[in-house]
N, C-alpha and C positions, 0 to 999 in steps of 0.2 A: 574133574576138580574145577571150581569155579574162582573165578580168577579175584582176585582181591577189588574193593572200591577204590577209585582216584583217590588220594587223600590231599592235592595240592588242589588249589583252589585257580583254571588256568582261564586267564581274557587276551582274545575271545576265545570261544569256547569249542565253534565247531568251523570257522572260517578263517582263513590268511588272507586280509586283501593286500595287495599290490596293484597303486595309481601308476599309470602311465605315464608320459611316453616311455618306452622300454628299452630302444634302439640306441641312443647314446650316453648313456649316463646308468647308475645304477639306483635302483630303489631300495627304499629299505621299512619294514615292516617290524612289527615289536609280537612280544610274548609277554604277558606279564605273569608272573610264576608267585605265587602263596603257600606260604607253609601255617596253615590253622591249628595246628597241632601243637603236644607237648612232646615232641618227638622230632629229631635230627631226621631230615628225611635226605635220600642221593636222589639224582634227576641227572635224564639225560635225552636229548635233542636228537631224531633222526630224521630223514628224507629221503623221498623215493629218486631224487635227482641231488644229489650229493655236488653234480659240477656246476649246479647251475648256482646252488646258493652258499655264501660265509653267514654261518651261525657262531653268535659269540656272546657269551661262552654256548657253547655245546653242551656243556656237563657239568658238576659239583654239587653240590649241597646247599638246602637252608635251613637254617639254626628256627627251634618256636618262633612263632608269629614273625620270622624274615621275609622281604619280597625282594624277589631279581629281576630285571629286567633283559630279557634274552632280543637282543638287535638278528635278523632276520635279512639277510641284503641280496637283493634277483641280484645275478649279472647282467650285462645288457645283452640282450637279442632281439632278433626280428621277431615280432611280434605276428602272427596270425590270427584275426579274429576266428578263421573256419576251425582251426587245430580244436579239438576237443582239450582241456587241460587235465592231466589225470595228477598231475604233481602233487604228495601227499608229508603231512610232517606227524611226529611219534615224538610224543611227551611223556617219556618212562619214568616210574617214580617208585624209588626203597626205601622205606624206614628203615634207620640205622642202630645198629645191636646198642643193648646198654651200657655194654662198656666201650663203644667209639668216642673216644674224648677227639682226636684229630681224623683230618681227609684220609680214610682211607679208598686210595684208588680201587686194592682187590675185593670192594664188595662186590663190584660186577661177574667175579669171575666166582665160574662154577654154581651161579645161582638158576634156579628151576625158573623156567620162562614165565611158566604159572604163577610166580610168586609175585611176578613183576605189576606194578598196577601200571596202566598204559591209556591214554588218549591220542584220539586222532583229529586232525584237521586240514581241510584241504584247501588248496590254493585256489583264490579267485584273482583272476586279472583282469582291471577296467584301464581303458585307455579312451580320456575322455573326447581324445579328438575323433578317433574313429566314431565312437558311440553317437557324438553330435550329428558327424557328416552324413551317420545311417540313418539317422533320426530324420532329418530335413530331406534326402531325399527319398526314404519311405512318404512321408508327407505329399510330394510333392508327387510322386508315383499314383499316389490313391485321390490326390486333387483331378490329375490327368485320367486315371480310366473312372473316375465318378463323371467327368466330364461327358467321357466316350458314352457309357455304358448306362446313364441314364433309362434307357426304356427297358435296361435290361432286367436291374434291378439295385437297391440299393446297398448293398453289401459288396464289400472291393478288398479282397485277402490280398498281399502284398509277402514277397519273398524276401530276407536278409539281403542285402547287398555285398557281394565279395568285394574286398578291395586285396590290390596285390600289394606288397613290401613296396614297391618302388614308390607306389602315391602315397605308402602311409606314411614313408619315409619324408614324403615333399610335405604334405599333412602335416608332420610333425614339427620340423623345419619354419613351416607358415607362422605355426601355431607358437612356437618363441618367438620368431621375430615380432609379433604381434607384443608380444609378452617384454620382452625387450624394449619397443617402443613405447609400451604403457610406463616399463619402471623411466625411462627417461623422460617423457613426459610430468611424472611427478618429481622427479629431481629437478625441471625449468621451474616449474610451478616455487618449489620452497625454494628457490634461488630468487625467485622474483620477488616473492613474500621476503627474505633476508635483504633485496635492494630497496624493496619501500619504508624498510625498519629502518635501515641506516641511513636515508635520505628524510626520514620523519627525525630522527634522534639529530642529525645536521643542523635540521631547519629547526628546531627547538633550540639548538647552541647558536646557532647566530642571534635568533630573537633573542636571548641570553644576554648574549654583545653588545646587540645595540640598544637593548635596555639600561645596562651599564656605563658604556658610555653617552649615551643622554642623560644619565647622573648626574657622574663627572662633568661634561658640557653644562647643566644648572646650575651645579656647586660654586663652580670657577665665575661663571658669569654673576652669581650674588655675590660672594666674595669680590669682584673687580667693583660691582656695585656700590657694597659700603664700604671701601676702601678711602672715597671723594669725601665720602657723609662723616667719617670721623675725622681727616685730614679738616676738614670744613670748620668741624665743631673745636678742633686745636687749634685753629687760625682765629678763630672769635675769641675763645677766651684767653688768648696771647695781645689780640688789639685790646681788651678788655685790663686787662693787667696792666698795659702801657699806658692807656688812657689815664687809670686810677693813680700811677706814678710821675705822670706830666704833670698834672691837674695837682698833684701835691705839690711838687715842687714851684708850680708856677704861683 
């Protein structure tokens, strides 16, 4: 019996990656789960290392044209680049009867394996510090016997470099605090940028100020100004008035 076609539509498709570092912290990788159909389809999440990884959800259903998103999370472990990884995960998928209105859990049970539609994908693990470290000194391996080996010939095969837990452990280690220093660095940087704003936005309030008051200091000094000029022009025609009432009467 040939086993039914996938009918969920699964990214990606034949890979799980998981970035690095692996040793303190956990990773977490996605599934992203499609139902194209006009059909209630059940789904369900397996692995060949069941302690290593939290899949969530694991199981249930999507409704026509639904998309789930299934979170995938390594736990942390030592990491071995030599280890071969055979770690594998199974995307099981049932179209559901036509009269399933709600989740029923017992479709799993007592159904023909055959009937199951099923994809597989296996785990890939990169760990970008080891990969650099092997990179530079592969490089620098095939600089040194191209050196040596000149008359021998020009072609220089180069073997993987084993590294043990303990350096990829320091490795990794290096490689935040790097990481660390870099985010602090940009935090001085937009500190520094927010003390030239507020010392540009100062200096623009003072100029402010002392525009303002070199106003005030004009106003007040024309004001004292013609204060004399109209006192002046009331003292003249008050002698003017007096004169015309002497002059009468004299």
């Amino acid at each position: 019996m040939v086993k039914p076609e996938q009918i969920l539509i699964i990214e990606p498709r034949s890979e799980l990656r998981f970035r690095g570092p692996f040793t303190e912290r956990t990773v977490t990788s996605y599934i992203k789960l499609t139902n194209p159909s006009n059909h209630k389809v059940y789904f369900k999440i397996k692995t060949t290392a069941p302690k290593r990884y939290c899949v969530r959800p694991n199981c249930g259903y999507l409704k026509p044209m639904e998309i789930s998103q299934i979170a995938v999370t390594l736990q942390p472990f030592d990491f071995d680049p030599t280890e071969k990884n055979k770690h594998k995960f199974m995307v099981q998928a049932l179209v559901a009867r036509d009269n399933d209105d709600e989740e029923n859990p017992d479709m799993w049970k007592g159904i023909d394996p055959e009937q199951l539609m099923e994809s597989k994908l296996k785990c890939v693990f990169e760990n970008p510090v080891i990969q650099t470290m092997t990179a530079e000194t592969t490089k620098s391996e095939v600089a040194t016997n191209n050196g040596k080996n000149k008359g021998v010939g020009d072609s220089v095969k180069s073997s993987p470099i084993k590294i043990s837990g303990e350096t990829e452990e320091k490795l990794i280690k290096a490689a935040q605090e790097v990481n660390q220093l870099r985010e602090e660095e940009s935090a001085l940087r937009q500190e520094n940028l927010q003390l030239k704003e507020d010392l540009l936005q100062l200096r623009n309030v003072l100029l402010v100020n002392e525009a303002t008051s070199a106003n005030k200091n004009f106003n007040t000094q024309n004001s004292s100004e013609s204060s004399p000029t109209v006192t002046s022009i009331l003292i003249a025609v008050v002698m003017v008035i007096l004169g015309y009432v002497l002059g009468k009467m004299i």
